[in-house]
KOLLUM-100657 format. One line per 5 residues: for each residue x, y, z of N, C-alpha, C, CB. Coordinates in nm, 2 decimals, m for minus. Glycine has a CB too. Example, Ala and Ser with C-alpha at 12.3 -4.5 7.8 and 13.67 -1.06 7.14 Angstrom:
BEGIN
1.32 m0.57 0.78 1.23 m0.45 0.78 1.32 m0.33 0.78 1.13 m0.45 0.90  1.28 m0.22 0.71 1.37 m0.11 0.71 1.29 0.00 0.79 1.41 m0.06 0.57
END
This chain:
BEGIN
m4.09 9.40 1.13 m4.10 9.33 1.01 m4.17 9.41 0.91 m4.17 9.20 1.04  m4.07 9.48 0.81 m4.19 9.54 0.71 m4.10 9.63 0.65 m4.34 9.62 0.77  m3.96 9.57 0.61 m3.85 9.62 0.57 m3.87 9.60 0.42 m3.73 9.56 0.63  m4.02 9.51 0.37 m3.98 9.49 0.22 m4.07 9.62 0.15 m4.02 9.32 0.14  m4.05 9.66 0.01 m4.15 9.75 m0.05 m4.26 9.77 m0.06 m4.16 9.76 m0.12
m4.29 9.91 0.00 m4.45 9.91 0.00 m4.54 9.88 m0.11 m4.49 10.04 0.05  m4.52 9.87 m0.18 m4.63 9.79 m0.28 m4.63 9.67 m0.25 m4.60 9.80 m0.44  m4.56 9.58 m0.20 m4.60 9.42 m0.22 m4.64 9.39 m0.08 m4.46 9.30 m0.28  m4.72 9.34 m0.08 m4.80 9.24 0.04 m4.69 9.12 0.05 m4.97 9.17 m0.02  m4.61 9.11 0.12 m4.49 9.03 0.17 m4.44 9.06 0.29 m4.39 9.04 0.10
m4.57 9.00 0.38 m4.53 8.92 0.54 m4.52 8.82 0.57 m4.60 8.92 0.63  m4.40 8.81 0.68 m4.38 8.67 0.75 m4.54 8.57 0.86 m4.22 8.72 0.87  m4.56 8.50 0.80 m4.69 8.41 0.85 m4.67 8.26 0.91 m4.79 8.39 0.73  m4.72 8.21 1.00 m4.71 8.07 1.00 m4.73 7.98 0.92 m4.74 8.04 1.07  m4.63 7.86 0.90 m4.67 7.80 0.74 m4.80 7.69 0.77 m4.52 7.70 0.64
m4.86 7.70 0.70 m4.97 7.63 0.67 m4.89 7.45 0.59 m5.08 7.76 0.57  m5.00 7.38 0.59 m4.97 7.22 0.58 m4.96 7.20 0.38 m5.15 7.11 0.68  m5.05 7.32 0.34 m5.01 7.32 0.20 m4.88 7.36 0.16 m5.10 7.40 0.12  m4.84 7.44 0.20 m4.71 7.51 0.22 m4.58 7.42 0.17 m4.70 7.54 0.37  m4.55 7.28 0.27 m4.48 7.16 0.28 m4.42 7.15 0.14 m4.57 7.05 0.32
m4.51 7.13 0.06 m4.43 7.09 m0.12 m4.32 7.21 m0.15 m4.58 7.11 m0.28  m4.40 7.32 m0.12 m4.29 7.48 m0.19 m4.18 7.45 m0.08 m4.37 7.69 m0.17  m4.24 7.46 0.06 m4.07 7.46 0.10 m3.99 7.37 0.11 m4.05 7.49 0.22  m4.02 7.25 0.13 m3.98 7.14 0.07 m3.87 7.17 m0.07 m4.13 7.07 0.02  m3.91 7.24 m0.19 m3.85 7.27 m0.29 m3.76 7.37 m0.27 m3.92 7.29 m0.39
m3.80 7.45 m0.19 m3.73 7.58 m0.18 m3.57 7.55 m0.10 m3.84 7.71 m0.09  m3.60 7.46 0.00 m3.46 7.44 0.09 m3.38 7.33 0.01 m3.49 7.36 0.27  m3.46 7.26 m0.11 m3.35 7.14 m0.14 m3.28 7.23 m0.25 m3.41 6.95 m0.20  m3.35 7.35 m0.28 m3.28 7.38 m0.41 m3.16 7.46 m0.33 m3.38 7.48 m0.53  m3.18 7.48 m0.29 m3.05 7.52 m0.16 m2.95 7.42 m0.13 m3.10 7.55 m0.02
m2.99 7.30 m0.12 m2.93 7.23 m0.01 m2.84 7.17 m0.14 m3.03 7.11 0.11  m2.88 7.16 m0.24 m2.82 7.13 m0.37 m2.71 7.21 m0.42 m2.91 7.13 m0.46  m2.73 7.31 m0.36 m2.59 7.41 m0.37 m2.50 7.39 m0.26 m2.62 7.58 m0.37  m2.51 7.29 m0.19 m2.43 7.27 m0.05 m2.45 7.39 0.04 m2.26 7.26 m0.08  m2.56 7.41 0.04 m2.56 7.58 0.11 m2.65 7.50 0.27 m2.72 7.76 m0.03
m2.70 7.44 0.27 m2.80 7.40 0.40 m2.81 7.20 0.36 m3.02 7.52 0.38  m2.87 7.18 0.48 m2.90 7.04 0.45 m3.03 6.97 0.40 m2.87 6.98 0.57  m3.02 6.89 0.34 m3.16 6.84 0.22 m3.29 6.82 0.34 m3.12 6.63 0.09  m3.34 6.85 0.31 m3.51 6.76 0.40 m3.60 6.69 0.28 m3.65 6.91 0.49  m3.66 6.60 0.37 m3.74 6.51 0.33 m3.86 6.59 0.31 m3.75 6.40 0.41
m3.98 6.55 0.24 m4.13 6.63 0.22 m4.15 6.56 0.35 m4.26 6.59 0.06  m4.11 6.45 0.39 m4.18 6.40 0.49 m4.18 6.44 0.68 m4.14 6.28 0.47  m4.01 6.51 0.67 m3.93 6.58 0.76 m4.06 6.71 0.75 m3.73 6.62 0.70  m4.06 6.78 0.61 m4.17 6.93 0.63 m4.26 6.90 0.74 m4.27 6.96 0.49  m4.34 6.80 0.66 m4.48 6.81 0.72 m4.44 6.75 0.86 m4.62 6.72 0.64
m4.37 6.69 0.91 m4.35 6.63 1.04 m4.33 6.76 1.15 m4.21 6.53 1.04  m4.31 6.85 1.06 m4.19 6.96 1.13 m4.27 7.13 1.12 m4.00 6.95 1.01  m4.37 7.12 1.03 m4.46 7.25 0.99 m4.45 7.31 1.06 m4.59 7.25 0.97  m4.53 7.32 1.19 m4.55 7.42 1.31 m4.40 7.50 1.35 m4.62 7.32 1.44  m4.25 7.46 1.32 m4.17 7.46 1.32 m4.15 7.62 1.20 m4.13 7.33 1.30
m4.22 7.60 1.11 m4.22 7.70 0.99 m4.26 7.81 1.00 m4.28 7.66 0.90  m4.19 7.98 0.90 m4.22 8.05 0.92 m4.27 8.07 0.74 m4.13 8.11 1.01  m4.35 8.13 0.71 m4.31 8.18 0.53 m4.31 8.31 0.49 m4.40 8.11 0.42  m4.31 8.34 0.39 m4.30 8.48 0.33 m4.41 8.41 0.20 m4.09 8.55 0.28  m4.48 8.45 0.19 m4.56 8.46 0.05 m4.58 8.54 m0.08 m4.66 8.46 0.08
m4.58 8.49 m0.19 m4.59 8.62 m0.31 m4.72 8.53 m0.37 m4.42 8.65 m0.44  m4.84 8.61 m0.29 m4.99 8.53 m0.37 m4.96 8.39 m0.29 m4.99 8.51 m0.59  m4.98 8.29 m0.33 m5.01 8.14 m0.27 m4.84 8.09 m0.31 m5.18 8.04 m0.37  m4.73 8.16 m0.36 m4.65 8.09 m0.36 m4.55 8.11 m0.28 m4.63 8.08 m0.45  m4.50 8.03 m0.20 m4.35 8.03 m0.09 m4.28 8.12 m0.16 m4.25 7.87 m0.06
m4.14 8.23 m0.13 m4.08 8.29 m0.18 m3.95 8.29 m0.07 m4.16 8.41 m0.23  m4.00 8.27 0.06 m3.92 8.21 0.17 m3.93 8.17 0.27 m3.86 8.25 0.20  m3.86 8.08 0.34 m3.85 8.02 0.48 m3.76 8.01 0.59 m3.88 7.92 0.46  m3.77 8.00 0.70 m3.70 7.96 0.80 m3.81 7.87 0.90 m3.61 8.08 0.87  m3.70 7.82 1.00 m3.77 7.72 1.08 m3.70 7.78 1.23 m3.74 7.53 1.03
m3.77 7.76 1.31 m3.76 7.75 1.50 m3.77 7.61 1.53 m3.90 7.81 1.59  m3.65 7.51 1.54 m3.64 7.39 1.60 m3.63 7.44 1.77 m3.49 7.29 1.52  m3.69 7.34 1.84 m3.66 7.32 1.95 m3.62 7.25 1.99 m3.70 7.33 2.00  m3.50 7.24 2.11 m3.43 7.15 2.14 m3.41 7.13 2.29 m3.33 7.16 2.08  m3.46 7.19 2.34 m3.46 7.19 2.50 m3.53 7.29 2.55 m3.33 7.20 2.57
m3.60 7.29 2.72 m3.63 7.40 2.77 m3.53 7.53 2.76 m3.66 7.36 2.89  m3.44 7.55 2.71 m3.37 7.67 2.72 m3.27 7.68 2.54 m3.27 7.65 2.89  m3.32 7.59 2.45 m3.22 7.63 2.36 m3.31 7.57 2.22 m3.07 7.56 2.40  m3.31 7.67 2.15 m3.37 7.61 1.97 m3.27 7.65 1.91 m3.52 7.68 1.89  m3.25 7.62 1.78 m3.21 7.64 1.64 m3.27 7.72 1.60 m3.20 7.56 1.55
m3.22 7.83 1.44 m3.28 7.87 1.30 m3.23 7.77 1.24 m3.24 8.00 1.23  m3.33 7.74 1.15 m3.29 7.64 1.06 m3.33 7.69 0.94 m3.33 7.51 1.08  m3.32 7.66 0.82 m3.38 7.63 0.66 m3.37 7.78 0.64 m3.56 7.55 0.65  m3.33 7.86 0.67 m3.34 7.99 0.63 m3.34 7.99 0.47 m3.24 8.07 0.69  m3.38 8.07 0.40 m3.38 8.00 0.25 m3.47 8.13 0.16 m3.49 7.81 0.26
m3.39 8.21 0.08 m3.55 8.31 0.00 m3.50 8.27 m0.13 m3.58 8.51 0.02  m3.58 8.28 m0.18 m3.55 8.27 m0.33 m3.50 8.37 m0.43 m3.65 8.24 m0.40  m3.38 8.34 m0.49 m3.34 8.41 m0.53 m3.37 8.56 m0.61 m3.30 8.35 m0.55  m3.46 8.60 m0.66 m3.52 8.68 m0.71 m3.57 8.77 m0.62 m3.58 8.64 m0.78  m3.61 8.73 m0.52 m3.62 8.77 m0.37 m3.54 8.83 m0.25 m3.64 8.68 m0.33
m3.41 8.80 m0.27 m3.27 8.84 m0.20 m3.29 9.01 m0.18 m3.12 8.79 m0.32  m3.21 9.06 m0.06 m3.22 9.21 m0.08 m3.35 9.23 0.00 m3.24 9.25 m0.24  m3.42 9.19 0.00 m3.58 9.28 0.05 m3.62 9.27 0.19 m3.73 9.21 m0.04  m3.49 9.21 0.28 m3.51 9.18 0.42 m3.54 9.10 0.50 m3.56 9.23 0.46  m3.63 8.99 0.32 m3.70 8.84 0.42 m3.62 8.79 0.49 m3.75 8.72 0.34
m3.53 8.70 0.46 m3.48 8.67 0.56 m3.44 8.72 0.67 m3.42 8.65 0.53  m3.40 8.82 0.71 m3.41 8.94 0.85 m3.52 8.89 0.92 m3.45 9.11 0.83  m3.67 8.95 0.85 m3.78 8.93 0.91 m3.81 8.77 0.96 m3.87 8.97 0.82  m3.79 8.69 0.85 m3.78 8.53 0.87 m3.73 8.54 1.06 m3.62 8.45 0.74  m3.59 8.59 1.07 m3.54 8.53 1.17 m3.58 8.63 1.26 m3.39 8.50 1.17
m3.66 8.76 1.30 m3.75 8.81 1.36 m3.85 8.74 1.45 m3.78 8.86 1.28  m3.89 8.65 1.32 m4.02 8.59 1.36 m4.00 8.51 1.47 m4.08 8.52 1.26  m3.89 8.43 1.38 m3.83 8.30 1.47 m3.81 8.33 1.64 m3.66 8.25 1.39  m3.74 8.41 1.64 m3.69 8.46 1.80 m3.81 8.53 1.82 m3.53 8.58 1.83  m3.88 8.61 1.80 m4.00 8.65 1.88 m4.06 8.51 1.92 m4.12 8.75 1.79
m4.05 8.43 1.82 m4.17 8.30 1.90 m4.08 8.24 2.01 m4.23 8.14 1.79  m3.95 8.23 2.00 m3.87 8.18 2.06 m3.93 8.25 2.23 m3.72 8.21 1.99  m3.91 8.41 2.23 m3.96 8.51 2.34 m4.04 8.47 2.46 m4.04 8.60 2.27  m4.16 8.41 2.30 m4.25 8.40 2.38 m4.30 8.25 2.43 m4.33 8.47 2.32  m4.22 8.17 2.41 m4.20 8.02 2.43 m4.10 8.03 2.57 m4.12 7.92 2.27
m4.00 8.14 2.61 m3.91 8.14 2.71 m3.80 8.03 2.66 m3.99 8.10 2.86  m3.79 8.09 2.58 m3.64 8.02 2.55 m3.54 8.14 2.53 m3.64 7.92 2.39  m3.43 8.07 2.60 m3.32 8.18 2.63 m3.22 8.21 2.56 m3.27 8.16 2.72  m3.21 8.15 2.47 m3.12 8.14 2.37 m3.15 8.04 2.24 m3.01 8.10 2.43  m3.09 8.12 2.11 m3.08 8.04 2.01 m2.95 8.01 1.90 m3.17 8.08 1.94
m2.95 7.90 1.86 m2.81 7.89 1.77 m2.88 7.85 1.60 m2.67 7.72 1.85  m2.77 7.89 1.55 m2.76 7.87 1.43 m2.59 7.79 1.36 m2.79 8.00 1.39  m2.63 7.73 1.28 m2.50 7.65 1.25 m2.48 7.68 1.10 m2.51 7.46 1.29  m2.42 7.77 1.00 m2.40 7.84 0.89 m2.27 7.81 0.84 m2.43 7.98 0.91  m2.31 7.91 0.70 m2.15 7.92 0.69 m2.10 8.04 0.55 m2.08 7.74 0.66
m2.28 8.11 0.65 m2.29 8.27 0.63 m2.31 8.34 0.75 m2.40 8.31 0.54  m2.20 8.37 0.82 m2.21 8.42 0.97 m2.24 8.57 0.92 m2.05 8.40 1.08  m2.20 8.61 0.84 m2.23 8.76 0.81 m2.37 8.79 0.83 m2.19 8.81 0.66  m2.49 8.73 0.75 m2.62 8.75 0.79 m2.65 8.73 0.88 m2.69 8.71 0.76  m2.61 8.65 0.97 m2.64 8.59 1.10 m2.60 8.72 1.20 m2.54 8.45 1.14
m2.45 8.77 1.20 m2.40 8.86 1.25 m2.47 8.98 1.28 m2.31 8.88 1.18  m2.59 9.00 1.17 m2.63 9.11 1.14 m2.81 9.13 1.23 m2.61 9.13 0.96  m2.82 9.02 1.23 m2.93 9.01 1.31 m2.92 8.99 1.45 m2.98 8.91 1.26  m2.80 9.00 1.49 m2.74 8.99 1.67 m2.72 8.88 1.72 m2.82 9.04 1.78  m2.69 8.78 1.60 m2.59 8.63 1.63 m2.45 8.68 1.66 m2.57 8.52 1.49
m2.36 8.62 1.75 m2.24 8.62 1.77 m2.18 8.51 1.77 m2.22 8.68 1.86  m2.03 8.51 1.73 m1.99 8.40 1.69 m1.95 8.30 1.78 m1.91 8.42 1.61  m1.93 8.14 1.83 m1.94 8.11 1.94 m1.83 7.93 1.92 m2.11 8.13 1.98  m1.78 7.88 1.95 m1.73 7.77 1.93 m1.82 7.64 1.93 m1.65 7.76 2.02  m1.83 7.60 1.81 m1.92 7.47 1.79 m1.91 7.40 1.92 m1.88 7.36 1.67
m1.80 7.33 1.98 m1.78 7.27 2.11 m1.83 7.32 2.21 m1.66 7.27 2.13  m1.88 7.41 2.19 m1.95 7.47 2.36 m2.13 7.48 2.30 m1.87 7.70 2.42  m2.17 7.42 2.22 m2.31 7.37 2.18 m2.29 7.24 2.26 m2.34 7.36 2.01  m2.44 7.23 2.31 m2.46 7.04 2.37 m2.40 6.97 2.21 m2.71 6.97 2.40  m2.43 6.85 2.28 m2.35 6.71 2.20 m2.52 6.74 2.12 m2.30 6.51 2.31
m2.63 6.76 2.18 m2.74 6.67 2.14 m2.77 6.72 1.99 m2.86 6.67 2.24  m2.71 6.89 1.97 m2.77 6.96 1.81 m2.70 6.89 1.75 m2.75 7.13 1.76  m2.56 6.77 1.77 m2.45 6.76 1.63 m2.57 6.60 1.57 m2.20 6.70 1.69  m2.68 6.56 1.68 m2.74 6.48 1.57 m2.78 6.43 1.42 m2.80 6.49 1.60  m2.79 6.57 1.39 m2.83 6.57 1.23 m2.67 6.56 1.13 m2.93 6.75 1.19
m2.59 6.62 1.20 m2.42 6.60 1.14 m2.38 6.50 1.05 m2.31 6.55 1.25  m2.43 6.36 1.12 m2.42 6.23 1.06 m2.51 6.20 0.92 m2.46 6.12 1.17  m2.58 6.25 0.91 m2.65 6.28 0.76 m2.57 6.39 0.65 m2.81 6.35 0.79  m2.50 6.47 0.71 m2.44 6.58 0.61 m2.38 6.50 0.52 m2.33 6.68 0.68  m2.38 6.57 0.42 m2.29 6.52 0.30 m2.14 6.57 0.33 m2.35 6.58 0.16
m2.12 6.70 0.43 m1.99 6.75 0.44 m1.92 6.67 0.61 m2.01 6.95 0.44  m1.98 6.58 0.65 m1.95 6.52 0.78 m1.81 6.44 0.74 m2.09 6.42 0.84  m1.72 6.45 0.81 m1.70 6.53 0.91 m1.64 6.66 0.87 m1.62 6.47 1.01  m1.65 6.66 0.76 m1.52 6.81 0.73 m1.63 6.94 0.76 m1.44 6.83 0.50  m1.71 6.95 0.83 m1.81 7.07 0.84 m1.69 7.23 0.80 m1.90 7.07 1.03
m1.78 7.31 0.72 m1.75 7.46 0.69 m1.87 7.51 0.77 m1.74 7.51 0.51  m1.89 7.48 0.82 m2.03 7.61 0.87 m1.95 7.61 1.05 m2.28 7.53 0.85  m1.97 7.76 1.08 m1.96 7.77 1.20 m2.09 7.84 1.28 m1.83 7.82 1.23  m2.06 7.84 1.44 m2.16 7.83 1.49 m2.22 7.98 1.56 m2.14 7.72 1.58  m2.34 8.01 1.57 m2.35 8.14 1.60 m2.48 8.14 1.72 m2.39 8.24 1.44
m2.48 8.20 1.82 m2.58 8.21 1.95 m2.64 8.34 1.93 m2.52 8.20 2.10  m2.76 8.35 1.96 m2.84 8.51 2.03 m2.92 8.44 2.19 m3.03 8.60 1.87  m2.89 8.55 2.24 m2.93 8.54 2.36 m3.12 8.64 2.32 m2.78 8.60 2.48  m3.19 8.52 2.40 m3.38 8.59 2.39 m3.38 8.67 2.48 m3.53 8.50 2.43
END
C-alpha cells in the first residue's frame, strides 16, 4: 500500500465514527450515477467497523467496506474515490486492506458484485457466475433500483 505520490500523506486507515457523513456522501454520489447502491447515514454508522478510508487532511477522498457474511465468505463493498483522486491506486490499496483483514479474520474467500470487473480483475478477482454465490448475498438485490435487470457481474478472490 503506498502506490500513491510521495509527497502526499495518503494511507488506507480504519474509518473512524466521524468519518460516517463523508462516506455517507462519497458512496451516494456514486450510487447516483447508478454506479453502486445508495446507503443510509444510518446503514454507515451501523456498519463503520466495516470501513476502510483514504484521507486528504480530515477529509474522506475514499472508501471501501469488508462486509461479512459467513465464517468463510465477505464482500467488497462501497468502493468509491473521488474523482479528482482516480489514478493514484486508492482504490487498489482500499481493496488491499480489505482482504488483508479478511486474512486475518480466516476468511477464505471474497466476492464482489460490480460492473467494473476490469478493476476487480486487476486486483486478482476472477470472474465467477452470480448463481454459484449463496442465495443469502442477493439480500440487498430487492432494494436496487436495477432489480431485477442487474448489469453488474460477479467476481471471487480466494484469501
Amino acid at each position: 500500500m503506498g502506490s500513491v505520490d510521495q509527497d502526499m500523506d495518503l494511507g488506507v486507515h480504519k474509518a473512524k465514527i466521524g468519518d460516517a457523513p463523508q462516506i455517507h456522501k462519497l458512496v451516494n454520489l456514486f450510487a447516483a450515477r447508478g454506479e453502486m447502491l445508495p446507503r443510509a447515514l444510518s446503514e454507515i454508522y451501523e456498519n463503520i467497523r466495516d470501513f476502510f478510508v483514504v484521507r486528504d487532511g480530515s477529509v474522506v477522498v475514499s472508501c471501501a467496506s469488508l462486509h461479512i457474511y459467513w465464517a468463510d465468505l465477505a464482500e467488497i463493498r462501497g468502493v468509491a474515490v473521488r474523482q479528482d483522486m482516480q489514478g493514484k491506486g486508492l482504490g487498489r490499496d482500499l481493496v488491499e486492506a480489505c482482504v488483508a483483514e479478511a486474512k486475518q479474520l480466516d476468511i477464505i474467500q471474497i466476492f464482489c458484485l460490480t460492473d467494473k470487473p476490469g478493476f476487480f480483475e486487476k486486483v486478482a478477482f476472477h470472474l465467477v457466475d452470480k448463481a454459484d454465490l449463496p442465495r443469502k448475498v442477493w439480500a440487498e438485490c430487492y432494494s436496487c433500483p436495477k432489480f431485477p435487470d442487474c448489469d453488474e457481474v460477479a467476481l471471487v478472490r480466494d484469501v
